[in-house]
Backbone bond lengths (Angstrom), bond angles and torsions (degrees), N, CA, C in turn:
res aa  C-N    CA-C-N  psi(-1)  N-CA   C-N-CA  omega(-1)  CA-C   N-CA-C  phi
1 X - - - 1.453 - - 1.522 110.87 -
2 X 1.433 117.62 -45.25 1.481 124.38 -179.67 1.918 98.78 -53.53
3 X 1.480 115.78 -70.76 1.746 103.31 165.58 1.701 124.15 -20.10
4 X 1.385 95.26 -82.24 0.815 122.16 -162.23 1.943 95.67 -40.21
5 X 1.097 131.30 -73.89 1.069 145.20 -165.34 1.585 102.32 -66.90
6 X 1.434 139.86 -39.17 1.163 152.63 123.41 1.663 112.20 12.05
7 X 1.723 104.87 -71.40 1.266 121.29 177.25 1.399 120.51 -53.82
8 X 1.590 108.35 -46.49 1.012 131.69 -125.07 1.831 96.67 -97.66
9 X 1.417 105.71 -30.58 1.555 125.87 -160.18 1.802 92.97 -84.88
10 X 1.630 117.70 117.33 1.183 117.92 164.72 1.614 114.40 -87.66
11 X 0.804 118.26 127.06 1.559 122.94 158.62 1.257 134.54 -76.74
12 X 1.717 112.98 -28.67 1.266 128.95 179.97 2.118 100.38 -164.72
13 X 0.943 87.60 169.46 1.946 102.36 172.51 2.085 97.18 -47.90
14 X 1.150 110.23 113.17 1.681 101.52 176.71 2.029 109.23 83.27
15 X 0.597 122.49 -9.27 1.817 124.76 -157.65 1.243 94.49 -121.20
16 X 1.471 125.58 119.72 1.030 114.62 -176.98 2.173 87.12 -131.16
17 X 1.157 125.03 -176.83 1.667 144.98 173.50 0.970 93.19 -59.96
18 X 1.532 133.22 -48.36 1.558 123.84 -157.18 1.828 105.75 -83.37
19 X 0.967 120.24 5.24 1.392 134.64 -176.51 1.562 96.72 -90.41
20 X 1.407 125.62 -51.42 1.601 109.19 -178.02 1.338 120.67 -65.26
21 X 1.431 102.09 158.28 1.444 111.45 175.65 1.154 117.35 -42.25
22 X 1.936 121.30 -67.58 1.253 142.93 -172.52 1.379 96.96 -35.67
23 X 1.669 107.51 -64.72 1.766 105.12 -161.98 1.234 111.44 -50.83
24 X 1.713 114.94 -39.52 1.472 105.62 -174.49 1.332 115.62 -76.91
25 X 1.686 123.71 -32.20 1.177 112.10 164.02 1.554 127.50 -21.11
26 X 1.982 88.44 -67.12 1.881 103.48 -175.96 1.324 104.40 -62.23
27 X 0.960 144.68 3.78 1.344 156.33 166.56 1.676 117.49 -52.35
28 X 1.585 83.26 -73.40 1.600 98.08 -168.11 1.418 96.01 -102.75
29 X 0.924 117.68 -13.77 1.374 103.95 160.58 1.655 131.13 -55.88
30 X 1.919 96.76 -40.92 1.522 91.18 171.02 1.393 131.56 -100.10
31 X 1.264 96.09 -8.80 1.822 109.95 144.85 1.537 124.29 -43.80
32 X 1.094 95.81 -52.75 1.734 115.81 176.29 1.563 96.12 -42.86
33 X 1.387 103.78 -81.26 1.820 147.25 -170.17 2.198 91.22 -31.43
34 X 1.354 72.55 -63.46 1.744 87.51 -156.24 2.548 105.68 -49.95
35 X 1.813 85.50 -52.39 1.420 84.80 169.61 1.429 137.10 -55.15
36 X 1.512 101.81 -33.17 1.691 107.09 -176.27 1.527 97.50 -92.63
37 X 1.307 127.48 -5.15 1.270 119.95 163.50 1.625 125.82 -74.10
38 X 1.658 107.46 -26.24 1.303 131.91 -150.72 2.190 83.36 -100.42
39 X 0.992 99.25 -36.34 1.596 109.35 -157.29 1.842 91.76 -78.21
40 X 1.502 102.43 -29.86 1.552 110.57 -167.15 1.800 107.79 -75.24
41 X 1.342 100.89 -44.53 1.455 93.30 161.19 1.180 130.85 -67.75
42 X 1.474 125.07 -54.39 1.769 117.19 -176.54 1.183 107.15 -36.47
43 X 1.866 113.76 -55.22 1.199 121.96 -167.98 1.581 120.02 -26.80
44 X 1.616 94.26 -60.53 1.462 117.90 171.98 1.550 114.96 -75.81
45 X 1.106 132.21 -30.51 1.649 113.45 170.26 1.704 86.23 -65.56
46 X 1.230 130.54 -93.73 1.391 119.21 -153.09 1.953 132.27 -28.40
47 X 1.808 102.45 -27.49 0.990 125.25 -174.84 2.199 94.34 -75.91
48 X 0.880 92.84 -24.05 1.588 99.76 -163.46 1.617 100.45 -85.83
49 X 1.269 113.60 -42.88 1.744 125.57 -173.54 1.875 90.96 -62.88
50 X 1.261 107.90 -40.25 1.241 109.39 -168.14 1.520 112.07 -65.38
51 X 1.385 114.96 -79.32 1.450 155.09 172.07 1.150 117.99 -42.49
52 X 1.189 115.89 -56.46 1.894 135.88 -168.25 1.417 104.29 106.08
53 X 1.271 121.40 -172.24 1.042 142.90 -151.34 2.254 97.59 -102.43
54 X 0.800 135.35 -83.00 1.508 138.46 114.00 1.587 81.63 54.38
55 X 1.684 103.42 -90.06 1.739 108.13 -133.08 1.641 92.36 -91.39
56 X 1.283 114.34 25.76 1.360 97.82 168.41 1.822 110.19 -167.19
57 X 1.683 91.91 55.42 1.146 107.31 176.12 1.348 128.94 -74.56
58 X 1.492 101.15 -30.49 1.575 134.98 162.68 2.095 107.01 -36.49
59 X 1.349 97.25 -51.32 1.500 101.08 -164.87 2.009 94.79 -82.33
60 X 1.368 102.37 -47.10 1.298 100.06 -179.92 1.656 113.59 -46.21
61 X 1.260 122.47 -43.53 1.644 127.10 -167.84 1.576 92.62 -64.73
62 X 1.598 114.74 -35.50 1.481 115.91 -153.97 1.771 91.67 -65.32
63 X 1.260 98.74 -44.20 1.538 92.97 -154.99 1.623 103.32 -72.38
64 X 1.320 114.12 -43.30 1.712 106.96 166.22 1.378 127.66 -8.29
65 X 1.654 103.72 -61.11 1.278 78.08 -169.90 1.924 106.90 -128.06
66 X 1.773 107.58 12.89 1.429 115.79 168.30 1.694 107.93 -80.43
67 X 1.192 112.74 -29.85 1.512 107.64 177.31 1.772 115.09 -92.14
68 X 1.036 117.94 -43.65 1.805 118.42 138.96 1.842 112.86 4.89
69 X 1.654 97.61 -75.38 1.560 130.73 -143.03 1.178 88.72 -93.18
70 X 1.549 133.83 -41.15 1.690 130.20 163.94 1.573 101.67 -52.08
71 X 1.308 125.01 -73.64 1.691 128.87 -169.74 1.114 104.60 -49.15
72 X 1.533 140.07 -35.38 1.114 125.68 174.37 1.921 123.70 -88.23
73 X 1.539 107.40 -2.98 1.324 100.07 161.12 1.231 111.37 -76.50
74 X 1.659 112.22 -54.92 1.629 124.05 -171.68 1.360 100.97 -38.32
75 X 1.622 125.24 -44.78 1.788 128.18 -169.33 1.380 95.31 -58.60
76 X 1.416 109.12 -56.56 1.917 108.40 -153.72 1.544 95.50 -62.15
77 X 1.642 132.08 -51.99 1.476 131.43 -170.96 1.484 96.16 -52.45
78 X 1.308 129.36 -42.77 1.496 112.92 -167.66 1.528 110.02 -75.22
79 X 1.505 127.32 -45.69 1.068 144.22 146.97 2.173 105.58 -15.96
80 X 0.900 109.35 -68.96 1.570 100.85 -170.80 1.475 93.60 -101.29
81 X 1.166 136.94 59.01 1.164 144.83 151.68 1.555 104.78 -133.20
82 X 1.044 126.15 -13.28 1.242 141.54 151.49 1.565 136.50 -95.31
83 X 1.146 91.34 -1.64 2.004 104.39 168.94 1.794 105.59 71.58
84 X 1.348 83.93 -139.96 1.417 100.18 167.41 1.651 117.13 -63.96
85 X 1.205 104.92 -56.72 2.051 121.67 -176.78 1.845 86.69 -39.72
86 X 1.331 129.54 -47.90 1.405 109.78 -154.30 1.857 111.33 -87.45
87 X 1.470 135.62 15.71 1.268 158.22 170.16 1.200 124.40 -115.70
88 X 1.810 111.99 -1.92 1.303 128.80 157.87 1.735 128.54 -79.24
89 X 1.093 118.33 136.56 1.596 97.46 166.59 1.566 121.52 -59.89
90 X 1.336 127.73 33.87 1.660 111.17 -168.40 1.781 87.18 -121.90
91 X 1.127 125.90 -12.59 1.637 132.49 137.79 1.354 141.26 -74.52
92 X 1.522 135.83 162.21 1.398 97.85 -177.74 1.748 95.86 -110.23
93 X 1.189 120.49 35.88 1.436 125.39 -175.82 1.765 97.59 -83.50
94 X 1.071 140.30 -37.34 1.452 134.66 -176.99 1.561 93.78 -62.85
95 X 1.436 125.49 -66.05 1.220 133.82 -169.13 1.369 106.78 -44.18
96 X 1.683 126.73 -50.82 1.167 110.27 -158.02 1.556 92.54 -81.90
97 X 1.175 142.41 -30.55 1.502 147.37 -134.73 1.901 93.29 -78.48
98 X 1.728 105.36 -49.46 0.999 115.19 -177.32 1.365 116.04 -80.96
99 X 1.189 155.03 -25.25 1.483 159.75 109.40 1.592 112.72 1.52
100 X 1.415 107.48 -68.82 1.584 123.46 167.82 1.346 124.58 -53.55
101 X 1.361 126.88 -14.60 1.303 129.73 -175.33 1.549 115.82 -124.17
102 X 1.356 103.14 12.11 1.282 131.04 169.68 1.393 97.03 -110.75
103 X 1.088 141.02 -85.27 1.926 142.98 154.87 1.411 87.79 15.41
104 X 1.440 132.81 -81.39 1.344 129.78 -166.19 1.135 139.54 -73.30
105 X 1.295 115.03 22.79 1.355 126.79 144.75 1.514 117.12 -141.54
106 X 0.941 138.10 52.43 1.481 160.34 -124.72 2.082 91.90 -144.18
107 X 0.963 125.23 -53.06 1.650 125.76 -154.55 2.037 80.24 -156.34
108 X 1.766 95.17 42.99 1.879 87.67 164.55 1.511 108.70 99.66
109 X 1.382 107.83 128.60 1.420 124.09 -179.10 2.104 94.57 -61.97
110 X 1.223 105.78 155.84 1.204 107.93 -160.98 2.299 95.36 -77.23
111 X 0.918 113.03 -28.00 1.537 132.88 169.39 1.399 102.43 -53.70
112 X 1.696 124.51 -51.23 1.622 103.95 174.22 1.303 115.03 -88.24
113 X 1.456 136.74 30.05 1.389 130.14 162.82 1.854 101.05 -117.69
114 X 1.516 101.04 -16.69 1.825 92.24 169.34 1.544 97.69 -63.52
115 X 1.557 108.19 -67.90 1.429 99.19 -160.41 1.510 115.03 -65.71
116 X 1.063 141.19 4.42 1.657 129.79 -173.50 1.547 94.02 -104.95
117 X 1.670 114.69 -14.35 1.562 116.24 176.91 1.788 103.92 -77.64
118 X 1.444 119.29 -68.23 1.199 129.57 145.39 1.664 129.69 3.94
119 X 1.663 110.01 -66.09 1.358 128.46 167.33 1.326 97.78 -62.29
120 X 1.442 140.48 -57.91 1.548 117.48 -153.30 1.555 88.99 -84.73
121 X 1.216 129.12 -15.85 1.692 105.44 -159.56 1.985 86.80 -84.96
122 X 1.208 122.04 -51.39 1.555 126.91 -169.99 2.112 94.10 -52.88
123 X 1.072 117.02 -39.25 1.755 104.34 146.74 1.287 121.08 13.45
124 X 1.569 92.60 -94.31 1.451 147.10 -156.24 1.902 90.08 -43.44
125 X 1.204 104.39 -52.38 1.573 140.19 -164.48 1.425 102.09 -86.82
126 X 1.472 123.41 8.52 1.694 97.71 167.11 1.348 82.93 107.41
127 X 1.619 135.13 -103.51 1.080 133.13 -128.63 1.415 119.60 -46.77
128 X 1.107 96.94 157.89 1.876 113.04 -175.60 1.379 116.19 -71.80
């Protein structure tokens, strides 16, 4: 939708949103965001089919609340790439934004899976 609407938004005769820097930034930025998010799970389902669930709780906490915090940038960039129209119900960007920000504290505020990630890695390091 962020593309799509990107393309779609004229600014002038020829000039469209997808022409600025910013947009393309937020672009590849959540391209970026979205793959190492996408790459972060398999990683960990396959590590899990293998391992169990147990030996890679570490990655599970990670993704809680780093893939969370990706879906909710990707929402907000599509959201102000869409102005006002994308905080309306006649998109489904309000719906998911508000759905998604409920998701993150649903199974734990995203703060008690940093620190219980945090505690086992400082472990590693001695601490008690």
């Amino acid at each position: 939708m962020l593309c799509r609407r990107a393309i779609s938004r004229e600014l002038e005769v020829g000039k469209s949103l997808a022409d600025k820097q910013t947009i393309q930034n937020w672009i590849a930025e959540s391209r970026a965001e979205i793959k190492a998010s996408r790459l972060m799970v398999l990683d960990t389902a396959k590590r899990m089919q293998e391992l169990g669930a147990k030996a890679v709780k570490e990655d599970i906490s990670t993704i809680k609340f780093f893939v969370a915090d990706v879906l909710m940038k990707v929402i907000d960039r599509a959201i102000q790439v869409h102005g006002a129209l994308g905080i309306t119900d006649d998109t489904l960007l309000s719906f998911w934004y508000r759905h998604e920000r409920g998701a993150r504290i649903y199974d734990g505020p995203d703060e008690v899976h940093k620190s219980a990630l945090a505690r086992s890695i400082l472990k590693n390091y001695g601490h008690k």
